[in-house]
PDB file with one MODEL, atoms N, CA, C and O in Angstrom:
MODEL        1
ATOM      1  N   UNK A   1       8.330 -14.934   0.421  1.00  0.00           N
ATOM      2  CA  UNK A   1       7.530 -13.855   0.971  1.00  0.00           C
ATOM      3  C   UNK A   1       8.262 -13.255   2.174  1.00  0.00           C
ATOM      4  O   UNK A   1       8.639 -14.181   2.892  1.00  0.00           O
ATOM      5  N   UNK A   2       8.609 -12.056   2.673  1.00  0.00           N
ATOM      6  CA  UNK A   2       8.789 -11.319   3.355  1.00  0.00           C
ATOM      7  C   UNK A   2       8.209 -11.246   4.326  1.00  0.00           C
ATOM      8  O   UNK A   2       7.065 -10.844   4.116  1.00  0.00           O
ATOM      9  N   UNK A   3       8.495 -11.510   5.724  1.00  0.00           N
ATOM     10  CA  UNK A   3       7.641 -11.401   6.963  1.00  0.00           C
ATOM     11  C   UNK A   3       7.273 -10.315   7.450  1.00  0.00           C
ATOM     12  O   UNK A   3       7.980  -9.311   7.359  1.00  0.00           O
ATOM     13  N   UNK A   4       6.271 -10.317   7.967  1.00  0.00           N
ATOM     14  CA  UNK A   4       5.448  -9.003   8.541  1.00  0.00           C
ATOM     15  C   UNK A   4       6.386  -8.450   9.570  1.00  0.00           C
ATOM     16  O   UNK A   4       6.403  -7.250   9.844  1.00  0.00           O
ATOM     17  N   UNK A   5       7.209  -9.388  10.169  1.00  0.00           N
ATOM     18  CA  UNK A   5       8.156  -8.685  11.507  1.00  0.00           C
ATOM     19  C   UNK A   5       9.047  -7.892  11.054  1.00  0.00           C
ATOM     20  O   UNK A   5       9.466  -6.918  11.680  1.00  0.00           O
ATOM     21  N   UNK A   6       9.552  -8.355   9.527  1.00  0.00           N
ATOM     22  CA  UNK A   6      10.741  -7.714   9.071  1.00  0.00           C
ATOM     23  C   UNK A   6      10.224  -5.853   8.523  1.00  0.00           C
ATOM     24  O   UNK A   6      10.843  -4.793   8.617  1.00  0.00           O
ATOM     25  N   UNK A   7       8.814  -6.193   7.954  1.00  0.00           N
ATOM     26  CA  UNK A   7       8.372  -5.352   7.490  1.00  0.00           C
ATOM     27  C   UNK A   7       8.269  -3.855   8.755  1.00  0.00           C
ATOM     28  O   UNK A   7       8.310  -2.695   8.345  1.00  0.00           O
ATOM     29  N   UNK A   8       8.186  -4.072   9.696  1.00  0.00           N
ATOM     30  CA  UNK A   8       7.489  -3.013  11.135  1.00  0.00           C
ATOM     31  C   UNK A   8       9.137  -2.909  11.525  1.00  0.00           C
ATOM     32  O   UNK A   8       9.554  -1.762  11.687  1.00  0.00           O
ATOM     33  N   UNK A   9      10.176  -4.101  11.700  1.00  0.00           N
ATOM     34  CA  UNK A   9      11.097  -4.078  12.133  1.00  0.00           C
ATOM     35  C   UNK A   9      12.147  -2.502  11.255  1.00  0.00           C
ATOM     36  O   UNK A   9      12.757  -1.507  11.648  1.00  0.00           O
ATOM     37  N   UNK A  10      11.748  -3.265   9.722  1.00  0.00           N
ATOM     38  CA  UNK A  10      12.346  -1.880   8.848  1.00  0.00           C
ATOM     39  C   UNK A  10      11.988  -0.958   8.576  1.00  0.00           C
ATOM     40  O   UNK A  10      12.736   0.003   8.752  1.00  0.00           O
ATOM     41  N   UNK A  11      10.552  -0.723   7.957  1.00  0.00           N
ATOM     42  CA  UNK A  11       9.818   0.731   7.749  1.00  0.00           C
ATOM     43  C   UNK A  11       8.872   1.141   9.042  1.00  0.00           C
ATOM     44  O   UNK A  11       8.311   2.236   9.014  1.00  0.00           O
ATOM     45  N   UNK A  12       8.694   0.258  10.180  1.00  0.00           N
ATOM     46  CA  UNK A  12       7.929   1.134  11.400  1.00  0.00           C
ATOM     47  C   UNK A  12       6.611   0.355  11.498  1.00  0.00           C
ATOM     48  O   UNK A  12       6.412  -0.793  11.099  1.00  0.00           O
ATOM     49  N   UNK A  13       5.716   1.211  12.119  1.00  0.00           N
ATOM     50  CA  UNK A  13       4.427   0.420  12.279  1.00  0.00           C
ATOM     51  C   UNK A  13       3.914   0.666  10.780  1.00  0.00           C
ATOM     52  O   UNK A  13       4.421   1.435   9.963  1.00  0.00           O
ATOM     53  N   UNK A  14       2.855  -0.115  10.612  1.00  0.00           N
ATOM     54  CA  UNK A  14       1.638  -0.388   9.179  1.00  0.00           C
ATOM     55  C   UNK A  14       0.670  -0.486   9.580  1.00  0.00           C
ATOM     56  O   UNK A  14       0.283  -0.551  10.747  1.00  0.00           O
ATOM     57  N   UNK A  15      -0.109  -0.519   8.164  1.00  0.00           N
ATOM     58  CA  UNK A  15      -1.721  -0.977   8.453  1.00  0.00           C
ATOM     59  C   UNK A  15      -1.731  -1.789   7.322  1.00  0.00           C
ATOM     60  O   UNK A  15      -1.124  -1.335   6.352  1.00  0.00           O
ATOM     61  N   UNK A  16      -2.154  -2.646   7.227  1.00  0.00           N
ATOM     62  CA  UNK A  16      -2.649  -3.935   5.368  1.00  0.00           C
ATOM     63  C   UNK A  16      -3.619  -3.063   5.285  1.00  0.00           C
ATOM     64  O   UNK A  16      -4.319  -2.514   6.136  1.00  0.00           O
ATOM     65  N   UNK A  17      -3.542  -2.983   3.620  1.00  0.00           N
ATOM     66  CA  UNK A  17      -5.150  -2.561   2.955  1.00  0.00           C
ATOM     67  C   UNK A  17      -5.183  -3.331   2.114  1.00  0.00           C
ATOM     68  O   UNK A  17      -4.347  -2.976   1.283  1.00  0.00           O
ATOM     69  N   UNK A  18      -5.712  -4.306   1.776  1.00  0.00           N
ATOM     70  CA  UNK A  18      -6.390  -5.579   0.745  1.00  0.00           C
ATOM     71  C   UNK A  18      -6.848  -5.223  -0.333  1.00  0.00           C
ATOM     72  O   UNK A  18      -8.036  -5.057  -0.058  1.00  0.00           O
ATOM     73  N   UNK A  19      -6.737  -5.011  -1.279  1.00  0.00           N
ATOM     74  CA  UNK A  19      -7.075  -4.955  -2.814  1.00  0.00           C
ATOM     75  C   UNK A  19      -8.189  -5.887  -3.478  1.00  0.00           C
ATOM     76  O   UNK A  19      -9.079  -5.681  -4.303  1.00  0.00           O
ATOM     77  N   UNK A  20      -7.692  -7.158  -2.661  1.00  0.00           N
ATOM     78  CA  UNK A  20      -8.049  -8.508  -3.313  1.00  0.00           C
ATOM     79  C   UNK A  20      -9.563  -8.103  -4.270  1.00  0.00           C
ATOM     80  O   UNK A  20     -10.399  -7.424  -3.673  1.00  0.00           O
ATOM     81  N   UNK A  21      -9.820  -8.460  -5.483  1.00  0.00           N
ATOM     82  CA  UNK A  21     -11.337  -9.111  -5.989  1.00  0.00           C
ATOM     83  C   UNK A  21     -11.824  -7.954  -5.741  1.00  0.00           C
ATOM     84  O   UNK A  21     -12.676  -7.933  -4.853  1.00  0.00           O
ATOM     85  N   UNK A  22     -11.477  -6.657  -6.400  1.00  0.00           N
ATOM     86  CA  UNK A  22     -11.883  -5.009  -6.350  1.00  0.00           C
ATOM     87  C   UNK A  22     -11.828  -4.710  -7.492  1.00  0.00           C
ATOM     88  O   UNK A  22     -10.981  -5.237  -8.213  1.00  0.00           O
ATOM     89  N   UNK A  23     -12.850  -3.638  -8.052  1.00  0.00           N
ATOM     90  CA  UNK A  23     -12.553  -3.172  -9.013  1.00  0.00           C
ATOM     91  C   UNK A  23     -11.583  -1.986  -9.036  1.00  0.00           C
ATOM     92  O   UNK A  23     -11.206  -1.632  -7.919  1.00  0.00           O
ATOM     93  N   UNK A  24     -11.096  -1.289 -10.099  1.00  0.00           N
ATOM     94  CA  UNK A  24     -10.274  -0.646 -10.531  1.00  0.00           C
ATOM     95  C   UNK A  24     -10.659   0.695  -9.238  1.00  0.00           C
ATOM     96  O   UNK A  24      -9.989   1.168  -8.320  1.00  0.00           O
ATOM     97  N   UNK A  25     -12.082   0.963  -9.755  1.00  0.00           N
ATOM     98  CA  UNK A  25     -12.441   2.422  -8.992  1.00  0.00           C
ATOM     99  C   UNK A  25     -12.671   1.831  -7.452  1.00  0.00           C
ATOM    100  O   UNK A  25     -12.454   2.644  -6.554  1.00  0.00           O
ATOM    101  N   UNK A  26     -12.948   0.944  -7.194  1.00  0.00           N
ATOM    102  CA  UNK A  26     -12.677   0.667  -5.887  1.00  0.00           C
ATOM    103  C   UNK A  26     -11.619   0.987  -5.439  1.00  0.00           C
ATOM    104  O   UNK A  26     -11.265   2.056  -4.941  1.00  0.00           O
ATOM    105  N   UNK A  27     -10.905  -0.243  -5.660  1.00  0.00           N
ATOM    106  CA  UNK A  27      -9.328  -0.068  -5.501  1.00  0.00           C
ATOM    107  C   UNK A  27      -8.775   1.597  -4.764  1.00  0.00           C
ATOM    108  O   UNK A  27      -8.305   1.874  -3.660  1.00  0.00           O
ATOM    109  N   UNK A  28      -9.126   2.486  -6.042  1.00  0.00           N
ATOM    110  CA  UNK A  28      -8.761   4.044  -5.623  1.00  0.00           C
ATOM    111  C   UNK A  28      -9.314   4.321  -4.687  1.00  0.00           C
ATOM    112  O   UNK A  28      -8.741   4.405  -3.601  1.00  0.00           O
ATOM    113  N   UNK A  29     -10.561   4.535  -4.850  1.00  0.00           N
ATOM    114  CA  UNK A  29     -10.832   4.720  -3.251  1.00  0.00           C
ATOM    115  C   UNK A  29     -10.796   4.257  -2.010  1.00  0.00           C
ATOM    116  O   UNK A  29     -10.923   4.920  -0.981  1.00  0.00           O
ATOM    117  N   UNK A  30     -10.604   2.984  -2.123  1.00  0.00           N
ATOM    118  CA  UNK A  30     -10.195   2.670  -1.274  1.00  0.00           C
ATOM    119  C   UNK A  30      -8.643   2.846  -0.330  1.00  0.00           C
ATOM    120  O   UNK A  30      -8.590   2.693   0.891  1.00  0.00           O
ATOM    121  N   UNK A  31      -7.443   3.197  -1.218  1.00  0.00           N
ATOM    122  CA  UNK A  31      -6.148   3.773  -0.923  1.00  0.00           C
ATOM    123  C   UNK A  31      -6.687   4.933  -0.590  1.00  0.00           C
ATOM    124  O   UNK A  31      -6.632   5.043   0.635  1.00  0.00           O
ATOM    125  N   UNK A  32      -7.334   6.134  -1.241  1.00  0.00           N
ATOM    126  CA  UNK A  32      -7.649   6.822  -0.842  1.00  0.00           C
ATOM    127  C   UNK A  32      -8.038   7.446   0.969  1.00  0.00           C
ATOM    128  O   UNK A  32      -7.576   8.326   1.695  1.00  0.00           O
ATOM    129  N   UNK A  33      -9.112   6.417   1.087  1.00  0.00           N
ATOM    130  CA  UNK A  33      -9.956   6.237   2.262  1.00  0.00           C
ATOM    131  C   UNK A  33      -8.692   6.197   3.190  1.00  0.00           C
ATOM    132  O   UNK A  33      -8.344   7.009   4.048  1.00  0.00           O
ATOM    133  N   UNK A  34      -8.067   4.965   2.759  1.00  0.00           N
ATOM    134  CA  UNK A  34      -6.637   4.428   3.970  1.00  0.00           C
ATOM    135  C   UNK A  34      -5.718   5.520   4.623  1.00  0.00           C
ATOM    136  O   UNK A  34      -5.309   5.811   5.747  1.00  0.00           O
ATOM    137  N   UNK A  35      -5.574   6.099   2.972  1.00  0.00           N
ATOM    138  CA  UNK A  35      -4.196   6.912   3.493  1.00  0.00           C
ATOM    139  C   UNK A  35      -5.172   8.392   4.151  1.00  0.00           C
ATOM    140  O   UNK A  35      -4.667   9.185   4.945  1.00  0.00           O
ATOM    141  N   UNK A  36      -6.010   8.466   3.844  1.00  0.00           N
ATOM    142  CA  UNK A  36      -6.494  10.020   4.551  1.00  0.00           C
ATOM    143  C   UNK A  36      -7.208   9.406   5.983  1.00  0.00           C
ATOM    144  O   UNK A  36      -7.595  10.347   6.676  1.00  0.00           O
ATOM    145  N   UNK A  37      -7.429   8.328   6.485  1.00  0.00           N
ATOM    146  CA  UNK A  37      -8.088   7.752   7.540  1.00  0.00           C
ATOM    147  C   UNK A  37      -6.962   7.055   8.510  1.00  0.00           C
ATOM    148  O   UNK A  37      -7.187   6.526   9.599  1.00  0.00           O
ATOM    149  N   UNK A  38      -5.511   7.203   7.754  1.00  0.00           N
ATOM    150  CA  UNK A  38      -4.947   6.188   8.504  1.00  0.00           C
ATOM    151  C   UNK A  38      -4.722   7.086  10.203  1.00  0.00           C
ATOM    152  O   UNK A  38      -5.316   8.148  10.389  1.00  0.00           O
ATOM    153  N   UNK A  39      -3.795   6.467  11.321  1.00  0.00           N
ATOM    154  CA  UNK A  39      -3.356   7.340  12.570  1.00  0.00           C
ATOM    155  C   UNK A  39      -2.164   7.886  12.274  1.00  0.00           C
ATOM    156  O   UNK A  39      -1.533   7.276  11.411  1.00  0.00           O
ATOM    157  N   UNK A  40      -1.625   8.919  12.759  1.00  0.00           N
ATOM    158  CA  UNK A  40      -0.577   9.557  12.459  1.00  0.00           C
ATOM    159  C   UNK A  40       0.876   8.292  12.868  1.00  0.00           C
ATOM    160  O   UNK A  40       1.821   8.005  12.133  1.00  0.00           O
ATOM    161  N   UNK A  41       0.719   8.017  13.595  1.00  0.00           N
ATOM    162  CA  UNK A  41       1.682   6.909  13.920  1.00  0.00           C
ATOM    163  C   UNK A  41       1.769   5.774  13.146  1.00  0.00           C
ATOM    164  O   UNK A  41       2.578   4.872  13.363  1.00  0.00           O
ATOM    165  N   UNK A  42       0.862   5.786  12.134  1.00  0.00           N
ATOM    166  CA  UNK A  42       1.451   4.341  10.862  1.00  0.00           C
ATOM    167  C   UNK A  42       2.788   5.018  10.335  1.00  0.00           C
ATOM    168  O   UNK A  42       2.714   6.234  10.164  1.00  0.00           O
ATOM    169  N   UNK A  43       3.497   4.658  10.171  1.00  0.00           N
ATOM    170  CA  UNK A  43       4.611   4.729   8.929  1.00  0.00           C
ATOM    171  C   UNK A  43       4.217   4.637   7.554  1.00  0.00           C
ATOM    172  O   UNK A  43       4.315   5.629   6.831  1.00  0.00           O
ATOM    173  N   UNK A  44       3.777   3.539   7.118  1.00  0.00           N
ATOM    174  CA  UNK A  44       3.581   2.745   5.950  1.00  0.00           C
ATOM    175  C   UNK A  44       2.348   2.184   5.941  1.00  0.00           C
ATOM    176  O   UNK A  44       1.744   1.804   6.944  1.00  0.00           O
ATOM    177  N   UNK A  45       1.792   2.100   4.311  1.00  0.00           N
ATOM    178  CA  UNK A  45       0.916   0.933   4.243  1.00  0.00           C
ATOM    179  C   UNK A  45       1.392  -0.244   3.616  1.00  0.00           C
ATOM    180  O   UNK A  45       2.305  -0.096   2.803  1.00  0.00           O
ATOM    181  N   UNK A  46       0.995  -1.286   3.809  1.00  0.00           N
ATOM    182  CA  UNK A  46       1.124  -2.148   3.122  1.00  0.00           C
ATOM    183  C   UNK A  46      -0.157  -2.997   2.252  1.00  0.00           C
ATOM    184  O   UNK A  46      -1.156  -3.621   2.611  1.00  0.00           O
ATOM    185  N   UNK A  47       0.464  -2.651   0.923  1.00  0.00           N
ATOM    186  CA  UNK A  47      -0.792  -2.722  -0.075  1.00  0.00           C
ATOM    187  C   UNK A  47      -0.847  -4.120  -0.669  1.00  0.00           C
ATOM    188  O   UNK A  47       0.004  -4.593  -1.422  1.00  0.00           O
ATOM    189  N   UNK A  48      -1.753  -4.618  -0.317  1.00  0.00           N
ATOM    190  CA  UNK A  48      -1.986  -6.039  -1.036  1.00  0.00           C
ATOM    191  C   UNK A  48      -2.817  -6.118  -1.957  1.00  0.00           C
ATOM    192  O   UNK A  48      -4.014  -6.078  -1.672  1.00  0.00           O
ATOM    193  N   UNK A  49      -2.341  -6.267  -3.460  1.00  0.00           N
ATOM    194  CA  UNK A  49      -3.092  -5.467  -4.724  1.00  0.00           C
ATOM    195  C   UNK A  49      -2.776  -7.509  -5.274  1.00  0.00           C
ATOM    196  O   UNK A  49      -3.216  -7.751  -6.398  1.00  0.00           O
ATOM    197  N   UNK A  50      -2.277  -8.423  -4.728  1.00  0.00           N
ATOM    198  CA  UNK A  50      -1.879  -9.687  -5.607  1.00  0.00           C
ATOM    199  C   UNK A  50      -1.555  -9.599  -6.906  1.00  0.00           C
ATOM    200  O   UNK A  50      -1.336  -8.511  -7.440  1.00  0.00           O
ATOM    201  N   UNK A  51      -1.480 -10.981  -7.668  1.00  0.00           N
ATOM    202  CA  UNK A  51      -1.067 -10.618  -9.270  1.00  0.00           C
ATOM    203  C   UNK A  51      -1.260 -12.126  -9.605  1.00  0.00           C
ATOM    204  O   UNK A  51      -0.109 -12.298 -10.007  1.00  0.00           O
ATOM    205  N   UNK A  52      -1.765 -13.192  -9.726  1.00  0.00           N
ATOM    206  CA  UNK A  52      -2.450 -13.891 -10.005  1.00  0.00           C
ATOM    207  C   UNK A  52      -3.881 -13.699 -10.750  1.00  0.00           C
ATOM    208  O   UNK A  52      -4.336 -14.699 -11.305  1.00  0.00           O
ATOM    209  N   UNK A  53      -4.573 -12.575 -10.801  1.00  0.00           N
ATOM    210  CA  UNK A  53      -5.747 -12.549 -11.114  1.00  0.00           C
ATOM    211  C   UNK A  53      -5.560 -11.544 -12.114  1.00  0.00           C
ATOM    212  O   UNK A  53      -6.571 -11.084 -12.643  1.00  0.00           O
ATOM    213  N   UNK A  54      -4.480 -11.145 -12.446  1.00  0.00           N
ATOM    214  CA  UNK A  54      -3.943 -10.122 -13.517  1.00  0.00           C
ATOM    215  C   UNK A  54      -3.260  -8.736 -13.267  1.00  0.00           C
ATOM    216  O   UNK A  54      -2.340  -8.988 -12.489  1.00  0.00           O
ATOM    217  N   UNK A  55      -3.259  -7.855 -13.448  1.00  0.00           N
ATOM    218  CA  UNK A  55      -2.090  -6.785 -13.027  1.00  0.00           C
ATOM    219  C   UNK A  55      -3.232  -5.436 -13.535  1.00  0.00           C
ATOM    220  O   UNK A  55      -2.745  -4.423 -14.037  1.00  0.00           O
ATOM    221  N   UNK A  56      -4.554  -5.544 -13.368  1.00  0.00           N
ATOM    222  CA  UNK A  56      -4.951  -4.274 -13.417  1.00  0.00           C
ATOM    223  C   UNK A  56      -4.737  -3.280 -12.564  1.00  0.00           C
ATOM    224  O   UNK A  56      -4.526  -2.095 -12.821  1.00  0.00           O
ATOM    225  N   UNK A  57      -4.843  -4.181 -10.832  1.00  0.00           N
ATOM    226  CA  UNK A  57      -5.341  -3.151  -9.983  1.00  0.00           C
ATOM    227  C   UNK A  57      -3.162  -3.475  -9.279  1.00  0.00           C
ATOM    228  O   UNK A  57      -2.910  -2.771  -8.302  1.00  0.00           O
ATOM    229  N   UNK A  58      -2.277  -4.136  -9.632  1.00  0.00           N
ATOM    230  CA  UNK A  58      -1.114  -3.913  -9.514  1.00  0.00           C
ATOM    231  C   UNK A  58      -0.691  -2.526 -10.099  1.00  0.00           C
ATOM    232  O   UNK A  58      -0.151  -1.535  -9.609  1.00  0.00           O
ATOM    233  N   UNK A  59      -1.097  -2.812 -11.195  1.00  0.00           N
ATOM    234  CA  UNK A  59      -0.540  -1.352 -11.811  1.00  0.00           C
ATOM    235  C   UNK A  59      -0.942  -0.071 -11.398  1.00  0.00           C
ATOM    236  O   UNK A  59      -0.234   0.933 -11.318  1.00  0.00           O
ATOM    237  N   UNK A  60      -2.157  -0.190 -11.138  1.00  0.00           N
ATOM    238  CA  UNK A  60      -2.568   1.237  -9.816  1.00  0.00           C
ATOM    239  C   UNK A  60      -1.998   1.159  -9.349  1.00  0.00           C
ATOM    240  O   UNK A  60      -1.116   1.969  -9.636  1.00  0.00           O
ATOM    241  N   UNK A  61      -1.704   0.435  -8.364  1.00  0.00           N
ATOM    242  CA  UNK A  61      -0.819   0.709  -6.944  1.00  0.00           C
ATOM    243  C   UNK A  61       0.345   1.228  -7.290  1.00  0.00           C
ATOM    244  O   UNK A  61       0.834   2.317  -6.990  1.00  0.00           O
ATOM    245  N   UNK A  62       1.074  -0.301  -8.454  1.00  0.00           N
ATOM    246  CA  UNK A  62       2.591   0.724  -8.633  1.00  0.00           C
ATOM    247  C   UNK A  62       2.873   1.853  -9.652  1.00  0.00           C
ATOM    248  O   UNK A  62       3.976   2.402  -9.657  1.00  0.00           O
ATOM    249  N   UNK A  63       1.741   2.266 -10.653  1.00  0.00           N
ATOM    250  CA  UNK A  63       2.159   3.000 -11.527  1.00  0.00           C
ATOM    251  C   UNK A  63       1.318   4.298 -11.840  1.00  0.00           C
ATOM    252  O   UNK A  63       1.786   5.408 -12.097  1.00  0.00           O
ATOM    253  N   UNK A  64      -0.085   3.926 -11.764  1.00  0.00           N
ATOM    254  CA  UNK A  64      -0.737   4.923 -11.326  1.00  0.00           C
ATOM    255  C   UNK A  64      -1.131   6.008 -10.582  1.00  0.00           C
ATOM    256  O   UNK A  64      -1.427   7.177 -10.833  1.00  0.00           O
ATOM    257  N   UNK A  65      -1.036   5.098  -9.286  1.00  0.00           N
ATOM    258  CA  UNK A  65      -2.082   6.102  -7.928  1.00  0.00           C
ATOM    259  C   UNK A  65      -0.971   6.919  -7.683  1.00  0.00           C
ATOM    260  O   UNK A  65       0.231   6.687  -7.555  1.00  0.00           O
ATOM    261  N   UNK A  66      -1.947   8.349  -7.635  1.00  0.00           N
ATOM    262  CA  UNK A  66      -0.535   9.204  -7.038  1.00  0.00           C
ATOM    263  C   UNK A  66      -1.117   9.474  -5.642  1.00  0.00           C
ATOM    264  O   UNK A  66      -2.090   8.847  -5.224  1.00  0.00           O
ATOM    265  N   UNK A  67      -0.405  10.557  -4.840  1.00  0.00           N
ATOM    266  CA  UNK A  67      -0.754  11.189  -3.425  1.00  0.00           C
ATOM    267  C   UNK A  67       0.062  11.630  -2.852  1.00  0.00           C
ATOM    268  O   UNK A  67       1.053  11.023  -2.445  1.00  0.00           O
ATOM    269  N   UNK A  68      -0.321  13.409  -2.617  1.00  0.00           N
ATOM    270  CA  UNK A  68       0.549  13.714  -1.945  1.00  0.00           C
ATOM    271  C   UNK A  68       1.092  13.402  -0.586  1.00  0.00           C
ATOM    272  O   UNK A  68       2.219  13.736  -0.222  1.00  0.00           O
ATOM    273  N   UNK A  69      -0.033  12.541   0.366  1.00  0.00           N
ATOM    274  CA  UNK A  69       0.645  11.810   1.146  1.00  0.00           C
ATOM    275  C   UNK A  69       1.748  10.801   0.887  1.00  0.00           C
ATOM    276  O   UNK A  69       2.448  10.651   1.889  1.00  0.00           O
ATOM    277  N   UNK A  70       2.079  10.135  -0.049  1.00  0.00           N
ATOM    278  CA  UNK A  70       2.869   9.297  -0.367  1.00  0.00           C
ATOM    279  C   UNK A  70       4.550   9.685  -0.617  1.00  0.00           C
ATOM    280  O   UNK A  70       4.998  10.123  -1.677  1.00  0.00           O
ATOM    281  N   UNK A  71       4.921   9.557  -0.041  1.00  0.00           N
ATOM    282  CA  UNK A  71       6.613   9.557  -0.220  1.00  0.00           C
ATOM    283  C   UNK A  71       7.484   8.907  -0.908  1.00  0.00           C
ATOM    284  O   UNK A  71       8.316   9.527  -1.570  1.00  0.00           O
ATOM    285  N   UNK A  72       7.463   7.838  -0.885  1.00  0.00           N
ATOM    286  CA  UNK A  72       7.713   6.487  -2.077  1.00  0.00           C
ATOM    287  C   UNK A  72       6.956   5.327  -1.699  1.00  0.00           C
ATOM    288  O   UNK A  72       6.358   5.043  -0.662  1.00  0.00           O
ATOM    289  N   UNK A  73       7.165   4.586  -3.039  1.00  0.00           N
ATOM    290  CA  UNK A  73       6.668   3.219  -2.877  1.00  0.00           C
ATOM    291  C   UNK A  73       7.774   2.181  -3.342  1.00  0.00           C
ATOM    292  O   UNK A  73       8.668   2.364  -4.167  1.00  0.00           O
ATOM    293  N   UNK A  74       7.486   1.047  -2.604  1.00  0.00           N
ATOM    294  CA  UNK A  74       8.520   0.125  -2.539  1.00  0.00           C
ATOM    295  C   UNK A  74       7.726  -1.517  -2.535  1.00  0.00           C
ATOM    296  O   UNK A  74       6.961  -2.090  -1.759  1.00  0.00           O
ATOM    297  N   UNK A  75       8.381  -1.869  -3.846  1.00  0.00           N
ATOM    298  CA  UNK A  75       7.924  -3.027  -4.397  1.00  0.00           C
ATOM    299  C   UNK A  75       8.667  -4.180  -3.329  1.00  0.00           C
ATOM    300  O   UNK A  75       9.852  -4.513  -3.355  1.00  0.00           O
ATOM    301  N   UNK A  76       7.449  -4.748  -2.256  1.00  0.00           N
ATOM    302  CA  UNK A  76       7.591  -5.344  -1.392  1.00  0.00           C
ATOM    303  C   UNK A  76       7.928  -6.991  -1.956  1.00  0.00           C
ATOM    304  O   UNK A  76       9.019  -7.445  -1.609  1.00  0.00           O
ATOM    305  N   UNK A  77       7.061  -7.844  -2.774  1.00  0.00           N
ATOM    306  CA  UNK A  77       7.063  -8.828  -3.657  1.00  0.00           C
ATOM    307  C   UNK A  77       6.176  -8.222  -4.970  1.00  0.00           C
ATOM    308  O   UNK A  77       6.037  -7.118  -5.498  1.00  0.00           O
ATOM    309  N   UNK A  78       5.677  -9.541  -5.176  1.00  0.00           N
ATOM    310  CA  UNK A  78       4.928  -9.598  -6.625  1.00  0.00           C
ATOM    311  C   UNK A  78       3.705  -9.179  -6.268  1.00  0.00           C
ATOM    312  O   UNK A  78       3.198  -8.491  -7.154  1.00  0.00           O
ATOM    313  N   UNK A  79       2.802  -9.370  -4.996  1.00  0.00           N
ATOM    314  CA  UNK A  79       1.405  -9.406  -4.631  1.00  0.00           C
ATOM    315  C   UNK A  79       1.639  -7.827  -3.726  1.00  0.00           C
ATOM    316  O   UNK A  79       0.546  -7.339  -3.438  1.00  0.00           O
ATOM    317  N   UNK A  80       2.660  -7.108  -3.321  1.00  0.00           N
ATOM    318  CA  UNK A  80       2.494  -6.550  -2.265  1.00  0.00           C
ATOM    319  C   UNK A  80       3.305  -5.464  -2.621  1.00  0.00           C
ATOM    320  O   UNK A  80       4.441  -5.619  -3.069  1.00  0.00           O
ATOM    321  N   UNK A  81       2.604  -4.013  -2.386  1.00  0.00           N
ATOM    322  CA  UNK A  81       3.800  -2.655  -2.231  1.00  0.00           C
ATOM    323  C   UNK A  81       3.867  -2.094  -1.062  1.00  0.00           C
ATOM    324  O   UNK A  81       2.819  -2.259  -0.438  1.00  0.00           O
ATOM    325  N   UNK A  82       4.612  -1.534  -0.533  1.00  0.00           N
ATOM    326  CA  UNK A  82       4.747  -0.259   0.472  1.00  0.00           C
ATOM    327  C   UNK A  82       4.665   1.055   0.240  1.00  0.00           C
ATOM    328  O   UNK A  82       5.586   1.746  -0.195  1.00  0.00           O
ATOM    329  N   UNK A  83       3.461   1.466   0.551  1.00  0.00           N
ATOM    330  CA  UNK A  83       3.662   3.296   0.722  1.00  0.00           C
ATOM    331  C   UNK A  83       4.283   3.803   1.973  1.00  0.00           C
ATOM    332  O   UNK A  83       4.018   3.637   3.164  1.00  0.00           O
ATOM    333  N   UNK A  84       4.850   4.222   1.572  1.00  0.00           N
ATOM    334  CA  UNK A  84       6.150   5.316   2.824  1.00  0.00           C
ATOM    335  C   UNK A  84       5.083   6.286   2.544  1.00  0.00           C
ATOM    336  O   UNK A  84       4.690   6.684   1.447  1.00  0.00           O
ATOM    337  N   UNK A  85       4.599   6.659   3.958  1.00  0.00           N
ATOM    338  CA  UNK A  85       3.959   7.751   4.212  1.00  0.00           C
ATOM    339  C   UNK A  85       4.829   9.352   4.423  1.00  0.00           C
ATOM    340  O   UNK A  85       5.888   9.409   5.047  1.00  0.00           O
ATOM    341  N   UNK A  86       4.287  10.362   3.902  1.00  0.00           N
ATOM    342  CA  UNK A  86       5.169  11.970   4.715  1.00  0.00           C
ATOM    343  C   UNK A  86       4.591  11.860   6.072  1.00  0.00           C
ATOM    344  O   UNK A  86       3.613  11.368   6.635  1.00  0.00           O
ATOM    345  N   UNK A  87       6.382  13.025   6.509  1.00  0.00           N
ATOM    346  CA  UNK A  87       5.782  13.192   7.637  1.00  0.00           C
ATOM    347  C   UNK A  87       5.545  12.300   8.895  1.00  0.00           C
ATOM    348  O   UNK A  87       4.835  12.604   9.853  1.00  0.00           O
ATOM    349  N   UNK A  88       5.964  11.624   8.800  1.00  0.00           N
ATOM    350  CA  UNK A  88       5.850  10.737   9.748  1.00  0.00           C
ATOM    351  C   UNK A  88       6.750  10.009  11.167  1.00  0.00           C
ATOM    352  O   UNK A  88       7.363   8.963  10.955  1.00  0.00           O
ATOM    353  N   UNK A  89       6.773  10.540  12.376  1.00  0.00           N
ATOM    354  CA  UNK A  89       8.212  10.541  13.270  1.00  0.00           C
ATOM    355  C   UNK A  89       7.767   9.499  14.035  1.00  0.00           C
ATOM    356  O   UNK A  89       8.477   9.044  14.932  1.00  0.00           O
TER     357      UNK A  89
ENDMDL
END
């Protein structure tokens, strides 16, 4: 697993948004909520969608969800992605 220091150290400040034990339409809105609620000074989120409990709400994160806030995403491990936010100094 990848440490949280390395994570702020390389892509900037974050916020976690937890996935865990959500449904599908949760899930969306809830990224949703994050990325239009986050402070201008996050960089990144860091999405904790896990993969032990199956790869429904993984595959949102990495294959589905779109947004035009989103810049790329970056497959952090198996449980975890990064959204690179726009825009962001």
């Amino acid at each position: 697993m990848i440490p949280d220091e390395f994570i702020e150290y390389y892509y900037g400040k974050y916020k976690v948004v937890d996935l865990h034990n959500m449904t599908k339409e949760d899930a969306k809105a809830n990224l949703i909520y994050a990325i239009n609620s986050v402070d201008f000074n996050i960089k990144c989120l860091v999405v904790v969608h896990g993969y032990h409990g199956g790869t429904i709400i993984k595959n949102l994160v990495r294959k589905e969800f779109k947004s035009d806030e989103v810049q790329e995403k970056v497959n952090l491990d198996a449980g975890r992605t990064i959204f690179l936010l726009k825009n962001r100094k």
